[in-house]
N, C-alpha and C positions, 0 to 999 in steps of 0.2 A: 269277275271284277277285282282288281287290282287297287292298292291302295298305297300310302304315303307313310314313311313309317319316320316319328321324331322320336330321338332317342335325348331323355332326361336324365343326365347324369347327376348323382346328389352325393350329399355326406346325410347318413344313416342319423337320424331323430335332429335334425336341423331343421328348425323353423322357417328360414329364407328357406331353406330348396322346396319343403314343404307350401309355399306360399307359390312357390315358382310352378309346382306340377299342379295346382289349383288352376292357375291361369294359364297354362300352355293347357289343360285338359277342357278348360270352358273356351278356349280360342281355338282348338282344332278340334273338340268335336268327335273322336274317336270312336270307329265299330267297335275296335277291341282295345283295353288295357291291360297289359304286362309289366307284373310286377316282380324283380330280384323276390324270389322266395321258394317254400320247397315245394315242388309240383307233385307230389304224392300228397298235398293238403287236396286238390286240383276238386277232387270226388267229393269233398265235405264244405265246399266252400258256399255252400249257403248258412254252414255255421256261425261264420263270419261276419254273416249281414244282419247274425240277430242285435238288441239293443245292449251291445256289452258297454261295460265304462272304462275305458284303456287306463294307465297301464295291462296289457294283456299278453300272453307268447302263446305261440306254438309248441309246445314241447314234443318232443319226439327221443324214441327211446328203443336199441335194440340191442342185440348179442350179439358179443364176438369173441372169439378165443380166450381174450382175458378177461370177459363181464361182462356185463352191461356198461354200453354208453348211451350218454343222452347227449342232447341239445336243443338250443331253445332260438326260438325269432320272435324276437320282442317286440312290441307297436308302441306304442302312445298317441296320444293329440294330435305331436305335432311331427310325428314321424313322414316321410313322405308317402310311405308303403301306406300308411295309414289312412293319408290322406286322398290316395290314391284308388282305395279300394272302397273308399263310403261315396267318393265323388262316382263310380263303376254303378256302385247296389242302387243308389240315388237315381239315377238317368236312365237305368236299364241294359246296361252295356255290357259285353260278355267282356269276363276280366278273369285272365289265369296267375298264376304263378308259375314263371319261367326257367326257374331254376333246378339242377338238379335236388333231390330229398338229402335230408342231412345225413344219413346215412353210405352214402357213396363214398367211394376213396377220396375225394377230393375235398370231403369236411373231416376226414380224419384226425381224434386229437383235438375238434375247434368244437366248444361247448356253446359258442355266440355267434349266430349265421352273420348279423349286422356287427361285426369287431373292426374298429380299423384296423387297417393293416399297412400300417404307415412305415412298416421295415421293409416292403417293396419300394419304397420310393424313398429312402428316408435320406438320401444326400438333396434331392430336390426341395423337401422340406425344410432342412436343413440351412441351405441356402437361400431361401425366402424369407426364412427367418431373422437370419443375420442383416436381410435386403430390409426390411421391416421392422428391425428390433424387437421384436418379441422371441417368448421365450419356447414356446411349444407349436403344436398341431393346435392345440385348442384356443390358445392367444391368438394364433398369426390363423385362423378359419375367423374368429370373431371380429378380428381386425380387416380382414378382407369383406366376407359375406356378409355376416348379418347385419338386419336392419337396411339391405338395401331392395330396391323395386325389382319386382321380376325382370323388369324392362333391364333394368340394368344388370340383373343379375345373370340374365342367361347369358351371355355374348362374352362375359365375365370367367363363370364357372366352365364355358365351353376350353376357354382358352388355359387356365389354370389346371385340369384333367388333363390335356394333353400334352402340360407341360410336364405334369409329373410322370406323365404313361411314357413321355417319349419313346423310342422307338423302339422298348424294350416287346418282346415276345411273349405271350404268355407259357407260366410255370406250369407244371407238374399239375398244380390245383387248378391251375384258373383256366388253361386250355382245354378241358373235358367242360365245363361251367360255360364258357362261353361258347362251344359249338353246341350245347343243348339251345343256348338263349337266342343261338340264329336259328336254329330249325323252329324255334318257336316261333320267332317273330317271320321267318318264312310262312310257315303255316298261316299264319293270321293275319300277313297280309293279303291274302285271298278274298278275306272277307271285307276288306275297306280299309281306310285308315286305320292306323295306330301308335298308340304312346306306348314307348316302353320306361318305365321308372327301375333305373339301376345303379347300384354302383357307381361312382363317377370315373372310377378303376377301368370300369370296363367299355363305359362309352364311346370310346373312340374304337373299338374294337368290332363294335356292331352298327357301325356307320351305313355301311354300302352291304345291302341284302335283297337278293330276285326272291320275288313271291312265287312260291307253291309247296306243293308237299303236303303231306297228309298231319294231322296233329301230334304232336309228340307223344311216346309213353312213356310217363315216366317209369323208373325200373323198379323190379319186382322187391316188396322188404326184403330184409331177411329175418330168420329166426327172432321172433320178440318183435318185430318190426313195428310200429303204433305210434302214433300223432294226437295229440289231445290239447286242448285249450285249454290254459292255464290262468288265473289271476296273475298279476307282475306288480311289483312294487317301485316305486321311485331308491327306495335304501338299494334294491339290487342292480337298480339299473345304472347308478351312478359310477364312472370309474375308479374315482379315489376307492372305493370297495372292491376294486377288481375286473369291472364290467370293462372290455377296452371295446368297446361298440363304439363307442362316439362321443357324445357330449356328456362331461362332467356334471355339475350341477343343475337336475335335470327339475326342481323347480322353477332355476331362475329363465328358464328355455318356457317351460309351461307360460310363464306369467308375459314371457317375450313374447310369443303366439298369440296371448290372448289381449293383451294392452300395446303390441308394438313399445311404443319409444318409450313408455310410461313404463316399463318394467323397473329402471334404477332406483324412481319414487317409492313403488311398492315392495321392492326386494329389501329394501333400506329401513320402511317402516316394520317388514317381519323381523329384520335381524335383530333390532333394538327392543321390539315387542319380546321376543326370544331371551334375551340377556336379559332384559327384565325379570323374567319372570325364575329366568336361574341364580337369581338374585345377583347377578353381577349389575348392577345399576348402571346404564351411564348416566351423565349428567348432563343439563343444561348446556356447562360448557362444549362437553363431550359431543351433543348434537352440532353445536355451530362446527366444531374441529372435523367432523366424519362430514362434512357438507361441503366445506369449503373444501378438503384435499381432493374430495372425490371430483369436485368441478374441476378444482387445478390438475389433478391428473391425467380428466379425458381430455383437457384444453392441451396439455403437453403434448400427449399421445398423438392428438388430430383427430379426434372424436366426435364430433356431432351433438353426440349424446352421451350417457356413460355404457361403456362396455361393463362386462361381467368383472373383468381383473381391475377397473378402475374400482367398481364399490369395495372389491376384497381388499385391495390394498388400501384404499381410502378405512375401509372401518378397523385394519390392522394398525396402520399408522396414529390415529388414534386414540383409539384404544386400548392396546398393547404396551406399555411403556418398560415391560423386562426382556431383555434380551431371549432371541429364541435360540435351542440349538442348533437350528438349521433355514434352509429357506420355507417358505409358505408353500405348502404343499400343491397350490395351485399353479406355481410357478415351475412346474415338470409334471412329467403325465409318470401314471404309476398308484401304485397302491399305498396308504397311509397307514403307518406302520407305527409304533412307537405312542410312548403319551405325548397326547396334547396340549397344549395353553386352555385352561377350560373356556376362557372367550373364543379361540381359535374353534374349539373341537365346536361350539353352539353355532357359531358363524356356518361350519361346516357342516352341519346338520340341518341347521333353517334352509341353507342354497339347494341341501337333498331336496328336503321336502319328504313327508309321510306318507304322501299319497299312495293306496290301495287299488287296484281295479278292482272291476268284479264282471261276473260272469253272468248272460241274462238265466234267468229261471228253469228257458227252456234250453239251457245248454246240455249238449250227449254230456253223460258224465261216465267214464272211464268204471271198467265193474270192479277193479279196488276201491274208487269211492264211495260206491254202492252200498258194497257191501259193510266197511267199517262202519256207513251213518246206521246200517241195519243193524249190524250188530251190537254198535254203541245204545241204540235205542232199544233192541229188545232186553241186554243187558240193564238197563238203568245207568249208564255211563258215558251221556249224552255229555259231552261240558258246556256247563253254564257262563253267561259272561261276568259272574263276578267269581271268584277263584272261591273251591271248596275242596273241602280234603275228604277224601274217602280211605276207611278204614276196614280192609278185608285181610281174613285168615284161611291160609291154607287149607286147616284142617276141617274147612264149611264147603261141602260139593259144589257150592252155586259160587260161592266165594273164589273158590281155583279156578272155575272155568273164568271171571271177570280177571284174577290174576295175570293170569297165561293171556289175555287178550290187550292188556294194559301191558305188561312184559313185550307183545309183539310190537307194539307201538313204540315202545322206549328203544326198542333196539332200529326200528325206521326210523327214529330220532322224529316223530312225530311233534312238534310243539303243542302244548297245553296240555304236558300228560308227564306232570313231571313224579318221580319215586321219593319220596320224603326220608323214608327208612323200611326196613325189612332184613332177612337174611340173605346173609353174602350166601352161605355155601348151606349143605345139608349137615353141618357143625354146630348151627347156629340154634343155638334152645330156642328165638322167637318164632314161632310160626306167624304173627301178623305181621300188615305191608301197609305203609299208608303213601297213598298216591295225592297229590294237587292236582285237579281237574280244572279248566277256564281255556276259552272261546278264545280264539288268537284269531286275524283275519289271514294269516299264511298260513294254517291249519291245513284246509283244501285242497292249495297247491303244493303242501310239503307229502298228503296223500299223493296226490296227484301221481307227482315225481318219483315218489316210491313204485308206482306202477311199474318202473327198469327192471323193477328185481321180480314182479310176477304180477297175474291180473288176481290173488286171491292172496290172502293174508296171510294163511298159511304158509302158501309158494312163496311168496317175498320171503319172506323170514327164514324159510328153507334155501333157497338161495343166496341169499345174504349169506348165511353162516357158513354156506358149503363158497361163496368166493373168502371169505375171512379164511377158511380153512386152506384154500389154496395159496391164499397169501402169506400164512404164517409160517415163520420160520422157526418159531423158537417151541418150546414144550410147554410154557405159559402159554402162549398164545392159542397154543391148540387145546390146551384143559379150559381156558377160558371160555371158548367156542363149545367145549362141550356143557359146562354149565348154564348157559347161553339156553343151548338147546334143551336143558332138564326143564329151566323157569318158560320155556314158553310150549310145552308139551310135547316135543320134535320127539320122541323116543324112538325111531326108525332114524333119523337123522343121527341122534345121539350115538346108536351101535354104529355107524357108520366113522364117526366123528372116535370114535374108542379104536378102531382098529388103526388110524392115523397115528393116535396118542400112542398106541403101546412099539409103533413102530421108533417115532419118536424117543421112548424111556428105552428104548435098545441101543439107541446110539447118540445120545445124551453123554458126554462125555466130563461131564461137571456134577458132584454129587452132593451141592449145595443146590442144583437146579431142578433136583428131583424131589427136596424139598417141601415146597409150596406146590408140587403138583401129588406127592402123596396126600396133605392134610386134605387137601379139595375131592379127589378122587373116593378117598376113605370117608370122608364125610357124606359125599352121594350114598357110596355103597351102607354108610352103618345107618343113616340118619335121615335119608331121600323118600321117606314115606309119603310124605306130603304132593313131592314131586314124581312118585309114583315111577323111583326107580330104586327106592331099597333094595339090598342085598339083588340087587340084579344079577342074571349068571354072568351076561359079557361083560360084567365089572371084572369077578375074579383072575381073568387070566393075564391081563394089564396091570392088576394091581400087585399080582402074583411076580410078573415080570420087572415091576417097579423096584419088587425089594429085590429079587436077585441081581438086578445092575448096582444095586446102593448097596448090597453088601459088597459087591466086586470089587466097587471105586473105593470104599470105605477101606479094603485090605490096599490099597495101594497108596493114600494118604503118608506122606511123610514132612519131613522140616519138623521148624520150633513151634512155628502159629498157625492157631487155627483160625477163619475165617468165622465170624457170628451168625453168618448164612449157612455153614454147614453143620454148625452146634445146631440150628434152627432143622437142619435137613437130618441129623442126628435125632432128635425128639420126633420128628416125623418117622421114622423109622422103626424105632421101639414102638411107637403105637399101632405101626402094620404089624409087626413082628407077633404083639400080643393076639393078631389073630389069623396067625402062620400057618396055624393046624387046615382051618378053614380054607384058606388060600394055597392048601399042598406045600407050604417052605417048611421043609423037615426042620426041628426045631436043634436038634442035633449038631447041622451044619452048621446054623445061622447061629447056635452059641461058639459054637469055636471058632467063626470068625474074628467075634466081640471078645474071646479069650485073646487069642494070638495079641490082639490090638493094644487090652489090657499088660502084655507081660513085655511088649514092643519098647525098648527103654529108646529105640530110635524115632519114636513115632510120638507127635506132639504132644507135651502134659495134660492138654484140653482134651485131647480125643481119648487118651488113655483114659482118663476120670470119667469122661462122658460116655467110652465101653461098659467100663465097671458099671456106673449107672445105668445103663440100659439092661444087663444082665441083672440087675437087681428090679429092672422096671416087673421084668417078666418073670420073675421067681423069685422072691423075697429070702428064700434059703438057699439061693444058687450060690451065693459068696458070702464069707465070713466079714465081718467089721475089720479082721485084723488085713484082710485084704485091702482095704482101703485105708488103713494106716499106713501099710508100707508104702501103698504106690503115692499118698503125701507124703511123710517122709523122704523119698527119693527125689519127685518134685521139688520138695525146698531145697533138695540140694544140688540143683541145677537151677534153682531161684526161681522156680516157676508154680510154685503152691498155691498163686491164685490160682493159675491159669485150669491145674488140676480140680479143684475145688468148684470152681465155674460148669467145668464138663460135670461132675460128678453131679453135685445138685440142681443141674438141668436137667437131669433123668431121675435120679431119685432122692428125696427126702428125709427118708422115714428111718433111713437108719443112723444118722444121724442125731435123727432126735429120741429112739430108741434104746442106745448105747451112749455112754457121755463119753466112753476110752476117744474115740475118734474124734471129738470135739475138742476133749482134753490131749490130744495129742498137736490137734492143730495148735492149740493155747501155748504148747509148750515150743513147738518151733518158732511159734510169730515172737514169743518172748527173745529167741535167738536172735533175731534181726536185727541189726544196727539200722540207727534213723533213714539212711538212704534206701538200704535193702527194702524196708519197709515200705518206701515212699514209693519207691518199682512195684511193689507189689500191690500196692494197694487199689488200685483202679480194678485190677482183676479179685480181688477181695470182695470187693464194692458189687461186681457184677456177680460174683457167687451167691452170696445172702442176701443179695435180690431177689434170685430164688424164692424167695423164706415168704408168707406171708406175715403180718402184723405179729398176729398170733403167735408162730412160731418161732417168731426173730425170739419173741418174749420168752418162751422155753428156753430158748438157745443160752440169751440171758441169763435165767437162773438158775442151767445147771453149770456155767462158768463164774458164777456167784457163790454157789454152793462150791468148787472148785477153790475159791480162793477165801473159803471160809467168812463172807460177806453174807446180809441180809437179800434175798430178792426181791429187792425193791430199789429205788432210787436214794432212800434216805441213810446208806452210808458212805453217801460220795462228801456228805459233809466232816466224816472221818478224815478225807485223805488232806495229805499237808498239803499247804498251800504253794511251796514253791513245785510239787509235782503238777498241783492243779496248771500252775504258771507256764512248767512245760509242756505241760498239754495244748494250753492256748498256742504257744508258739508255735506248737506240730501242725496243729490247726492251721494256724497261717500259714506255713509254708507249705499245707496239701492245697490249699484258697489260690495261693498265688499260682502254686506249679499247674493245677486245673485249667487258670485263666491264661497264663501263658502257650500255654497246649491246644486252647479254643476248646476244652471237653466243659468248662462252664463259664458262666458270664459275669 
């Protein structure tokens, strides 16, 4: 037996077309229903028919050379697919999904099975537009279709699809799509009538089909391959956020479906409930003005009733009275960028709508969900729905284990599991962590989705970090990734992750950027107890390699300045250095490079001072004080004795405040300075005895007090004459002024 096959072209979560496959599905009656979607759901689709609350997707998720992709087929209410497949479950009627799975080459790249794709067609568009005055897809669909009877709708939307399909051929994507959706609907007409609900793209494509043939199969996943049923949100589904599926404001859609013409009444009274309560008031007057423009502007338009763009513009005009800097977002399709008018952004938020699905009880639930509500539970780390903060430490066995499991989740960017504070690195003296725990309703489905990267907590987060690591370019990026894996217990990941890094610090050719990867590295190795990778062996031979590339680049360093990234990569280095022995760097070499560097009169005054100090980091008797006289002295005579003094006391302190020759030697050149000399100098002065702590600046103080035969203390500044006091003020102002003109203060 042979049957009749009507093909229902729609636009994807429309209400009319929605209303339309209601009544063409109770007028003919169909054996079978075919719906646009992916046919590897085909096996689970009694999943489908339990009592879910739409917004709801499909998600679906697998491998490919470059990671995991996902994608998702979204429902709602008023979707047609939706409405198509309760109307199926409802009457007893066999009902597939006709489409190829999202994983095929032809969803390649597409995260949204239902996305318009209005750049197939987009002069036809275009010119409808212009024909109609309106401004997009979504004006010139609402101006056309909604709000009108099936009756008049089909006869309507038949002829509009095939204006935009004209004779074009299908693409790359859509001709593999569409010979699946006729073998489908071949197959099933064997068995009687049928409705197919698609695309309105493709309708005209699947017009004319002989029945037979066997059922289609859909094709085999691949690697990761897996489909799960997700909660969906109205905030995701809406395009101003990115969704280009269809319909923008997918409350004011909901409330069309469910009240017909009475949608502008009620969208009208949320909007102004909304401002309210964001305390932007309107007023009395304000209601009569949003009432009357919005009649006047569906009466312009030729409206009936009020469309969606009549209320938005009717409550902009309004209520809006400051100029925007742009059009109303509503007024072109696209993503909303930029800050809002806070009336605008509330307006635009009420048209979202909050609305959550949910999932019935007895839904399959994917075994990463499983598992995290198991182990949240047997943990104690179940989140509550009012936000609480938990407070755990490293150094407590039960404690790490909840760590590392809250650590997994922050890195799946799990919501309601957020890190309040803790240590950054194994540098870090805290050992505790305190986490904010609390109940989000996309909790679920942000598990869910995570399911891409593994079906087990571990495997996610072991993949996750191994794509992070194939994506990383840079040597931060890849010490990151390895810290990454300390906090969340990956230790087999992490030696993996170490042999990337030490490839990395071999051909790092910047010796500011090896930096912030030795203090992180050395921190693991000196201080990782916690994380249960102190003094690890496969630390040493990377971190061994670290400093041999940094003393390399460090002998090649030349010019006048030096970078504040590489002073910083400098202090990292002295501190591997001090544990050279350990790490096999003959301590030998690694001094006479830091010598050469020091006697280098070509090599910048920062780094020269910042040698010296490093050689004094690591042997407090390896250099005389007089060595550090001369090499300031030489400094100032190339005008550069901050800059010297900067390096120098960013490595060591101690002999400075040890010996006052050196101090008093500095005293005696800054006396040489004439006012400008000074003023040059002085910003790298400033960053020298920054250096200093409180304490020490105070030393410093009183032995150039003692120096100039003064009390150490403050109370013989009341000695000094008053017009030196006067110069002083002056020098003040003009170091105030030159700082503020410079932008270094405010």
């Amino acid at each position: 037996m042979s049957g009749t096959l009507h093909v229902v072209g729609v636009r994807h979560h429309s209400p009319a077309c929605a209303r339309l496959v209601e009544a063409v599905l109770a007028r003919i009656d169909p054996a079978v229903v075919l719906i646009e979607g992916p046919s590897d759901w085909n096996v689970k689709m009694a999943e489908l028919a339990r009592g879910h609350t739409p917004p709801i997707a499909i998600f679906t998720h697998y491998l490919t050379e470059d990671g995991p992709a996902s994608s998702f087929t979204p429902f709602c209410a008023f979707s047609p697919e939706w409405v198509a497949l309760r109307w199926a479950f409802a009457h007893g009627k066999t009902v597939r999904f006709c489409d190829l799975p999202s994983w095929s080459k032809a969803f390649v790249g597409v995260q949204n099975r239902y996305r318009d794709e209005d750049d197939r067609y987009e002069r036809a568009i275009e010119a409808l537009c212009r024909r109609t005055g309106t401004s997009d897809l979504d004006a010139l669909w609402d101006h056309l279709f909604e709000g009108r009877s099936p009756e008049e709708l089909e006869p309507a939307l038949e002829a509009y699809f095939q204006q935009i399909r004209g004779d074009a051929e299908a693409g790359e994507r859509d001709a593999p799509r569409e010979a699946f959706m006729r073998d489908y609907a071949s197959w099933a007409l064997t068995r009687g009538d049928v409705v197919l609900v698609c695309g309105g793209y493709h309708a005209p494509a699947l017009a004319s089909i002989t029945p037979g043939g066997p059922e289609p199969v859909s094709p085999t996943p691949p690697l990761g391959g897996q489909s799960h049923l997700v909660p969906w949100t109205y905030a995701r589904m809406d395009a101003f956020a990115g969704y280009q599926a269809g319909m923008p404001s997918p409350m004011w859609w909901e409330l069309e479906w469910n009240l017909g013409a009475g949608v502008a009444e009620a969208m009208l009274d949320r909007s102004l409930e909304a401002l309210r309560k964001n305390t932007q008031r309107p007023t009395v007057a304000d209601h009569i003005a949003v009432r009357t423009g919005i009649g006047a502007l569906a009466a312009l338009r030729g409206h009936e009733t009020p469309k969606r763009v009549d209320v938005l513009d009717g409550l902009l005009s309004a209520l809006i009275r400051e100029p925007l800097p742009g059009p109303p977002p509503w007024s072109r399709r696209g993503i909303v960028t930029g800050d809002l008018h806070p009336t605008l952004a509330t307006l635009l938020r009420t048209f979202t709508g909050d609305r959550v699905g949910r999932l019935s009880a007895e839904t399959e639930r994917p075994p990463l969900l499983r598992e995290v509500h198991e182990t949240l539970d047997r943990l104690g780390l179940s989140p509550p729905r009012n936000p609480q903060t938990v407070s755990l430490d490293w150094r407590i066995e039960g404690d790490r284990e909840r760590l590392r499991v809250l650590h997994r989740l922050r890195l799946l960017e799990i919501p309601g599991f957020v890190r309040l504070h803790g240590p950054a690195w194994g540098t870090d003296a805290r050992m505790a962590e305190a986490f904010k725990l609390v109940w989000r309703p996309d909790q679920d489905p942000a598990i869910i989705e995570a399911s891409r990267w593994g079906s087990t907590l571990e495997g996610a987060v072991s993949l996750l970090l191994s794509h992070r690591l194939l994506a990383a370019e840079s040597l931060a990026a890849r010490v990151d990734a390895l810290g990454d894996a300390a906090f969340v217990g990956l230790t087999k990941l992490a030696g993996e992750i170490l042999d990337l890094v030490a490839n990395a610090v071999a051909t790092t050719p910047s010796f500011s950027a090896l930096g912030p990867a030795i203090e992180k590295l050395l921190g693991l190795w000196r201080h990782g107890e916690w994380l249960e990778v102190v003094g690890a062996p496969l630390f040493s031979p990377v971190l061994r390699a670290a400093g041999e590339r940094s003393l390399s680049l460090l002998a090649g360093i030349q010019g006048t300045d030096l970078l504040p990234a590489d002073l910083t990569a400098m202090r990292s280095l002295a501190e591997l250095l001090r544990h050279g022995e350990a790490l096999d760097l003959p301590p030998d070499d690694t001094r006479a490079v830091l010598a050469r560097r020091v006697a280098d009169r070509a090599a910048p005054a920062m780094l020269r001072g910042a040698a010296l100090g490093a050689i004094w980091y690591l042997d407090t008797e390896a250099a005389p004080v007089d060595s550090a006289i001369d090499g300031a002295l030489s400094a100032s005579s190339e005008g550069r004795l901050g800059d010297y003094l900067a390096g120098l006391f960013a490595l060591a302190r101690g002999p400075a405040l040890r010996d006052d020759r050196l101090i008093g030697a500095v005293d005696a050149a800054l006396g040489k300075l004439d006012d400008n000399a000074f003023l040059v100098a002085l910003p790298a002065l400033r960053l020298a005895f920054s250096w200093f702590p409180p304490g020490e600046r105070a030393r410093i103080g009183a032995l150039l007090a003692a120096r100039w035969g003064k009390r150490p203390d403050a109370s013989w500044i009341g000695d000094v004459p008053a017009d030196v006091l006067q110069s002083g003020l002056v020098l003040d102002a003009r170091v105030l002024s030159w700082g503020r003109a410079l932008g270094v203060l405010e």
